[in-house]
C-alpha positions, 0 to 999 in steps of 0.5 A: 926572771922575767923582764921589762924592755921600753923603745924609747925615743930620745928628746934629740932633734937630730936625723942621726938619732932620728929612730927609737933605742930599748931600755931595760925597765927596773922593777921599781918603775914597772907600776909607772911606765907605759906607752907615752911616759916621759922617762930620764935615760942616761944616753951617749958616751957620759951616760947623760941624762936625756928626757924620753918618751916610751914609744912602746914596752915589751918582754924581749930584748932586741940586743943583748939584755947585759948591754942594755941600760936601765931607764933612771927615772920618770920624768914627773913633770912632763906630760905623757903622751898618749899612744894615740900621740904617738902614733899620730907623730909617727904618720906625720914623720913618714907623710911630710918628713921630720924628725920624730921627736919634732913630729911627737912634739908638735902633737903634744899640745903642752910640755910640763905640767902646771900646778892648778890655780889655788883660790884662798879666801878666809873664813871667820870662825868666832860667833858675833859677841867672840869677834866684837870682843877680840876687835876691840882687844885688838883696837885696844892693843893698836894692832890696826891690820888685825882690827881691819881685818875683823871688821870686814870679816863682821861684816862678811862672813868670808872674804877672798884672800887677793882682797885682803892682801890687796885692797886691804893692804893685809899681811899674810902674817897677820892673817897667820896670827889670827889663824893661830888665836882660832879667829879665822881658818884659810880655806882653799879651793883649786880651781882651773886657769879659764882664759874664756872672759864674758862679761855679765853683759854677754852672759845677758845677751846669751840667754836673750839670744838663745831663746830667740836661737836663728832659724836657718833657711833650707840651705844652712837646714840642708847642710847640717842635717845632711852631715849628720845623718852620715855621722848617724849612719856611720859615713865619715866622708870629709865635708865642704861647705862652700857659702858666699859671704854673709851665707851663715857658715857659723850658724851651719857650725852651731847646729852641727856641734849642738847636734854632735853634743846631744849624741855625747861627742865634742867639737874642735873648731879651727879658725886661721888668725887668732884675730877672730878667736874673740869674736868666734868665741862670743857667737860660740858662747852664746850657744854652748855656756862655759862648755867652750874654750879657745887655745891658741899662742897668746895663753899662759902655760898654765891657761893651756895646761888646764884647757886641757886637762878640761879636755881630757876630763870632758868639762868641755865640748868646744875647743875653738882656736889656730891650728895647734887646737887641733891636738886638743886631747878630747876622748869622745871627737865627733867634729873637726870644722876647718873655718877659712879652710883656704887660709895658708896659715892652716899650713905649718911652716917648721918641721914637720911641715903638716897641713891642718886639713890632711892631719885633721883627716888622720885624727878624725880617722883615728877617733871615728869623727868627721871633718868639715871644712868651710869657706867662702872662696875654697883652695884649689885642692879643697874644691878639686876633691869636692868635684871629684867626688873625695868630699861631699859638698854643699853650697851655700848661694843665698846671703842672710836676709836683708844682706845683699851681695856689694856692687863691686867697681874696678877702678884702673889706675893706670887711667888715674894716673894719665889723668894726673891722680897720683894719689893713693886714692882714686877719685871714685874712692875719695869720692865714696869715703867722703859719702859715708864721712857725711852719712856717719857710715863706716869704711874699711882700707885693705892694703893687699900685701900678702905675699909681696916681694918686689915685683916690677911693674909699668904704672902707665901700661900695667906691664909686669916683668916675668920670667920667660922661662915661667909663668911667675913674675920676676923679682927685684934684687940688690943693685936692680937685677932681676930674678925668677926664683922657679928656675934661676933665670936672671936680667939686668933691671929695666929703666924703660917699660919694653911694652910702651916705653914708659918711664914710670916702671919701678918695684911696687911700695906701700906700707899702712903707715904711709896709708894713714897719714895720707888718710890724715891729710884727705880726711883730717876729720876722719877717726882712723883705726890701723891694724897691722902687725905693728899695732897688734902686738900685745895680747889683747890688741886684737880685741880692743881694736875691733871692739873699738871699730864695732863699738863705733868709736872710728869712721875707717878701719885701716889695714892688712889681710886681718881686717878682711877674715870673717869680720862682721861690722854691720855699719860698714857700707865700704870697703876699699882695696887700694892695691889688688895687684900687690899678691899678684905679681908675685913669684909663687904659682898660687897668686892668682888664687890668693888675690882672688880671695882676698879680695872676695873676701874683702869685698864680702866685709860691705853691707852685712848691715840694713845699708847696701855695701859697695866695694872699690878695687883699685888695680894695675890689671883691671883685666887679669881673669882673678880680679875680673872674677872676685868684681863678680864674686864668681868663684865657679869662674875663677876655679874653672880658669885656673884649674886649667892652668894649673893641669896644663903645668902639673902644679897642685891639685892636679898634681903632687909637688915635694920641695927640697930645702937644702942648706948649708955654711958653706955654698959650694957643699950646699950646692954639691949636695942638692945637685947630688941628691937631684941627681938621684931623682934624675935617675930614680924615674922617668915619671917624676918631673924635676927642676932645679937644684936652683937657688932658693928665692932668698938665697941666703939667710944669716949666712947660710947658703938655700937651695931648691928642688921641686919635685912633680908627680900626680900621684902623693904617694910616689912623692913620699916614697921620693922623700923616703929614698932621699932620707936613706940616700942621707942615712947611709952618707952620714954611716960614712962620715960624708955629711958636713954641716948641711941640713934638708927639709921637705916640704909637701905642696908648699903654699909658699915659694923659696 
C-alpha cells in the first residue's frame, strides 16, 4: 500500500525542538498537503495539537511507519509557506542563528488568513410609477425608515449600504424588509484592503507631473542605464549608488523600476523609518498609479494580508515599506532597491538577527533579481565591497540644479562656554534662527541622540573618559562609577577633568522637551513642531507632522534622527545641530560612522529650495576627524580614516565579529556557561580573536543576568562554522541533562554594543 510521509517543523520556539519530525499523511489530506502547508499535528506525550509547517513530503519512512502518527488536520486559516519560504528560513538559521520556526516565521510576511473586505450597496429594483406608489404606501402607513430610504433610492438609482446604515440612520432590518417586498436587492462586491490614500489633488499632480516626468543629467542617466543593461545581459552583481544629498537617488529609483516594469518584473523598495513611508509613496505614486503598495508595522492585518495577496496575483509592481517588505511574495522579482542602506534599522534585533542587505542578496539569488543599494553616506562594509570590486558602484557628485551643497560652520562649545554661553544655543545659531524668523524661511533643530548612554565628558576642555584598554568611551553607572562595556574595565567616577582640571565634567543630558521650551523662551513668536517618539505615537502622527512643516503651517521643526532621513522641505535654509557629540562618545566601535552620517545627513536637509542652506554643529570636539569630514561633506575623507582603524582593530568590514549573548536567573550559571563555552573557542584555534566572556554593557535586564563574548576573524564563513560548534557544543549539554534556565544568542556584525 503505497504511503505519504510529511517532515514537518513544529511551530515550538525551542532549541531542543529546533529540527524537523515525520508524520504519516492520511489518505483523505493527500489532495491537501504540500510542501508549505500549515498542518495540525498531535505532538508530545498528550498528543496535543500543535500548528505545523510541512517542510518537505516523501514515500519512505525514516522510522518505523506503526510508530509514526498521522497529521489531523489542515490548518485553514493560516497561510502556506512557499517553499521558496522555507528554504529562505532555513539559510537564514544556518547564516545568524535561530531557531527554525523563528526563522520561517519572520519570512512569513502574514500569519492568518483575513476574510476579503465586502462592499454593499442596495439597488432598486421597482420602475418610477412601482416606487412612488409603495413610497407613498409606506408614508401612509408611517413606516418613516423605509419611506427614507425610497426617496433616496428615487433618486439615485443605488446607494452604498455604509451611507445608508450611517448617515441615514437605516436598519439593516429594515433594508431586509423591503428586500423581501422585491423593492430593492444587496448587491456585493469584495474587494482588497488598499492602505495607499491619495487625494483627488495628488491624483491631479500625478498626471501633471508625469507628463512633465524629470530629465536625469548624465550621472542619474548613467546609473540607470548601467544597471539595466547588466540585468539584460543577465549580470546579477550587487549595485551601490553613492549620491550626495540632494543627488536625485529617487529619480535613479524611478527609472530603474519603470525599466524592470517594461520587462514584466516587480520592485521591492525599502526605506528605514516608516516616517518616509508617506512621502516615498507620494513620489512613487506619481510614476506607477495604484501599481504601488507600502507594508509596514502601522497596517491592520487585514490591510497586510491583502497587500499580499495583491502581490502574488501581480495587481502590483512596487512594494515600498521597512525591512519586513522585503518578503513580499512577489513571483516575478527583478529589483530590491535598499534606500538609506546604512540606517542600523535594516538590521533585525530579535532572532534571527538578519541584516536586510545580505538577505536581500539571497532573495534576489533565489529569484534571478538584482539588488541595488543607495545612500548618501554608505556603511562601511557597503562602500569596502564596492572597492574591492564585490559591487559595482556608481557615484552621484552633482546636487540637482539650483541645489547647492550648505555652508557648513562648527561651532566649539567649550569657547561659548568660557565666554559665559550656557545656553542650548551658540550665539551664531541664535543669531541665524533670528534671521530666518524675520525672513519668513524655515529651520530645522536636530538633537543628535542616537546612541546615548552616558557618557563623561570635560565642558571646559572637551575631554571624554575612556577606557585605557579600548578605544570606546567609558560609561556612567549607579553611584558614578565607570564602566567600559568591551572588556569589563571599571574606575571609580571623576569630580575634576584629569586633563585641565576642570570642575565642569559630568554625563552628558538633553532631551527635545527641554529643547522646545528653551525654544519657547528665545523665540516666543516661533511656531515650533517636535517629533520625537513621544509625538509620533499614533498611526498617522508621522504624516501629519511633516505635512504640517511642508505646508508651512511652522517656522522650526524640532527633533531626533527622523526629522533628518531623506526629508525634502524646500523652504529650509537652516539647519542646526545642537549636540553632535552625544553619538560620539559612545561605547560601540561604530560611532564615528553614525556621527559622520548623521550629521551629513542632517546637514544635507538645508537648501534644497532656490535659497542657499546653511548648517550650524555645535560640538565639544570641534577637532575629531568624523565632524571635521561631515563640515566637509567628504565621505572619501571620513572612510579612508576610518578604515584604517577599523583594519588596525580587526573590527567590520575588515574583518568578521560573532556576539555571544548569554543569560541566565541565576548569575553564577550564566557566567559559568559563557566562560564554558569561551573556553571552547580558546581551544578550537589559534586564528579566531576572542574577548571576553564579560558582562554585557546593560548587565542585567528584569533580572536576568548578560553576558558577552566577541568573536573576530576575517573570514564569515569561519564565524558561522563557530556558531555551528557552539550550538552542537549546547545540543549534546542539553542530551545530558546539563542545561538550566539559560539562553544563547548570536549575533553577526552586531551594529549595536551589549
Amino acid at each position: 500500500m503505497e504511503r505519504k510521509y510529511a517532515d514537518i517543523i513544529i511551530d515550538i520556539s525551542h532549541e531542543k525542538l529546533d529540527k524537523t519530525f515525520q508524520y504519516v499523511v492520511p489518505e483523505r489530506l493527500w489532495e491537501k498537503v504540500e510542501a508549505g502547508t500549515c498542518v495540525l499535528v498531535p505532538f508530545g506525550k498528550g498528543n496535543r495539537l500543535r500548528k505545523g509547517y510541512v517542510a518537505s513530503i516523501g514515500r519512505q519512512a525514516a522510522y518505523a511507519p506503526e510508530k509514526l502518527k498521522e497529521i489531523a488536520d489542515v490548518e485553514e486559516n493560516a497561510i502556506s509557506a512557499e517553499e521558496r519560504y522555507i528554504a529562505l528560513a532555513a539559510w537564514m538559521k544556518e547564516q545568524y542563528g535561530s531557531t527554525l520556526i523563528a526563522a520561517l516565521k519572520t519570512v512569513l510576511p502574514i500569519k492568518q488568513k483575513v476574510k476579503k473586505l465586502e462592499r454593499k450597496s442596495c439597488r432598486l429594483l421597482l420602475d418610477a410609477g412601482a416606487a412612488e406608489e409603495l413610497l407613498r404606501n409606506c408614508e401612509a402607513k408611517r413606516q418613516t425608515a423605509k419611506a427614507r430610504l425610497l426617496k433616496e433610492l428615487i433618486r439615485a438609482g443605488e446607494l452604498p449600504m455604509p451611507l445608508i446604515t450611517g448617515k441615514l440612520h437605516i436598519s439593516s432590518q429594515t433594508v431586509k424588509s423591503l428586500e423581501g417586498q422585491g423593492a430593492l436587492e444587496v448587491l456585493s462586491e469584495s474587494s482588497y484592503r488598499n492602505p495607499v490614500r491619495i487625494t483627488d489633488h495628488a491624483e491631479d499632480a500625478r498626471m501633471e507631473a508625469y507628463k512633465r516626468k524629470k530629465r536625469l543629467n548624465g550621472e542619474q542617466q548613467a546609473a540607470a542605464d548601467g544597471i539595466l543593461a547588466d540585468f539584460e545581459a543577465g549580470r546579477r552583481d550587487t549595485c551601490l549608488i553613492h549620491g550626495i544629498t540632494g543627488s536625485g537617488k529617487t529619480e535613479v529609483y524611478l527609472e530603474i523600476i519603470e525599466g524592470m516594469i517594461k520587462r514584466g518584473r516587480q520592485a521591492i523598495v525599502l526605506i528605514p523609518e516608516i516616517a518616509l513611508t508617506y512621502q516615498t509613496l507620494l513620489r512613487f505614486y506619481v510614476r506607477f498609479g495604484d501599481r504601488v503598495s507600502v507594508m509596514n508595522s502601522t497596517l491592520s492585518q487585514g490591510e497586510k494580508y491583502d497587500q499580499c495577496e495583491r502581490a502574488k496575483k501581480g495587481e502590483i509592481d512596487v512594494m515600498i515599506g521597512p525591512r519586513s517588505a522585503l518578503f513580499t511574495p512577489f513571483s516575478r522579482l527583478g529589483v530590491i532597491i535598499i534606500d538609506e542602506e546604512h540606517e542600523s534599522t535594516y538590521k533585525s534585533e530579535s532572532m534571527p538577527k538578519y541584516h536586510a542587505r545580505e538577505t536581500a542578496e539571497k532573495i534576489a539569488s533565489m529569484q534571478d533579481a538584482v539588488v541595488v543599494l543607495g545612500s548618501a553616506t554608505p556603511s562601511l562594509e557597503a562602500y569596502y565591497r564596492a572597492k574591492n570590486g564585490k559591487y559595482k558602484l556608481y557615484e552621484l557628485k552633482q546636487r540637482q540644479p539650483g541645489k547647492e551643497l550648505p555652508s557648513v560652520s562648527t561651532v566649539d562649545l567649550r569657547e561659548e562656554l568660557r565666554q559665559g554661553n550656557r545656553s542650548i544655543f551658540s550665539r551664531k545659531l541664535k543669531g541665524l534662527l533670528e534671521e530666518r524668523l524675520e525672513k519668513g524661511e524655515q529651520s530645522i533643530l536636530f538633537l543628535n541622540r542616537r546612541g546615548y548612554a552616558g557618557f563623561v565628558s570635560c565642558r571646559s576642555c572637551g575631554y571624554v573618559m575612556k577606557c585605557p584598554h579600548c578605544d570606546v568611551s567609558l560609561s556612567e553607572h549607579a553611584g558614578g562609577k565607570l564602566v567600559c562595556h568591551y572588556c569589563g574595565y571599571t574606575r571609580p567616577g571623576v569630580e575634576k577633568c584629569p586633563e585641565c582640571g576642570s570642575k565642569y565634567i559630568l554625563g552628558f543630558r538633553a532631551g527635545t522637551q527641554q529643547i522646545e521650551e528653551a525654544v519657547h523662551r528665545e523665540f516666543p513668536k516661533a511656531r515650533v513642531l517636535r517629533m520625537d517618539a513621544d509625538s509620533t505615537r499614533t498611526k498617522d502622527s508621522y504624516e501629519e507632522i511633516l505635512n504640517s512643516f511642508a505646508n508651512g503651517e511652522a517656522d522650526i521643526l524640532l527633533g531626533t534622527q527622523m526629522i533628518v532621513k531623506g526629508h525634502d522641505f524646500p523652504d529650509v535654509t537652516l539647519v542646526g545641530i545642537l549636540a553632535a557629540d552625544l553619538s560620539l562618545h559612545v561605547n560601540d566601535y561604530r560611532a564615528g560612522e553614525r556621527t559622520f552620517q548623521l550629521l551629513t545627513q542632517a546637514a544635507g536637509r538645508a537648501g534644497r529650495g532656490k535659497n542657499p542652506g546653511e548648517v550650524v554643529i555645535q560640538t565639544y570636539d570641534p577637532g575629531h576627524y568624523s565632524i571635521v569630514h561631515a563640515a566637509n561633506q567628504d565621505y572619501l575623507g571620513f572612510y579612508e580614516e576610518e578604515i584604517m582603524y577599523r583594519e588596525m582593530l580587526l573590527y567590520p568590514p575588515a574583518a568578521h565579529m560573532l556576539a555571544i549573548l548569554t543569560a541566565s536567573p541565576v548569575e553564577e550559571e550564566g557566567m559559568r556557561l559563557a566562560e564554558k563555552i569561551g573556553g571552547l573557542l580558546k581551544e578550537s584555534g589559534g586564528d579566531l580573536h576572542v574577548i571576553g566572556p564579560a558582562a554585557a554593557s546593560v548587565g542585567k535586564i528584569q533580572d536576568i543576568y548578560r553576558f558577552m563574548i566577541y568573536v573576530k576573524h576575517k573570514d564569515g564563513g569561519r564565524l558561522v562554522e563557530v556558531k555551528n560548534a557552539v550550538e552542537a557544543f549546547l545540543e549534546k549539554r542539553q542530551e545530558m541533562g546539563e542545561a538550566g534556565k539559560e539562553t544563547v544568542q548570536f549575533d553577526f556584525d552586531p551594529l549595536r554594543s551589549y
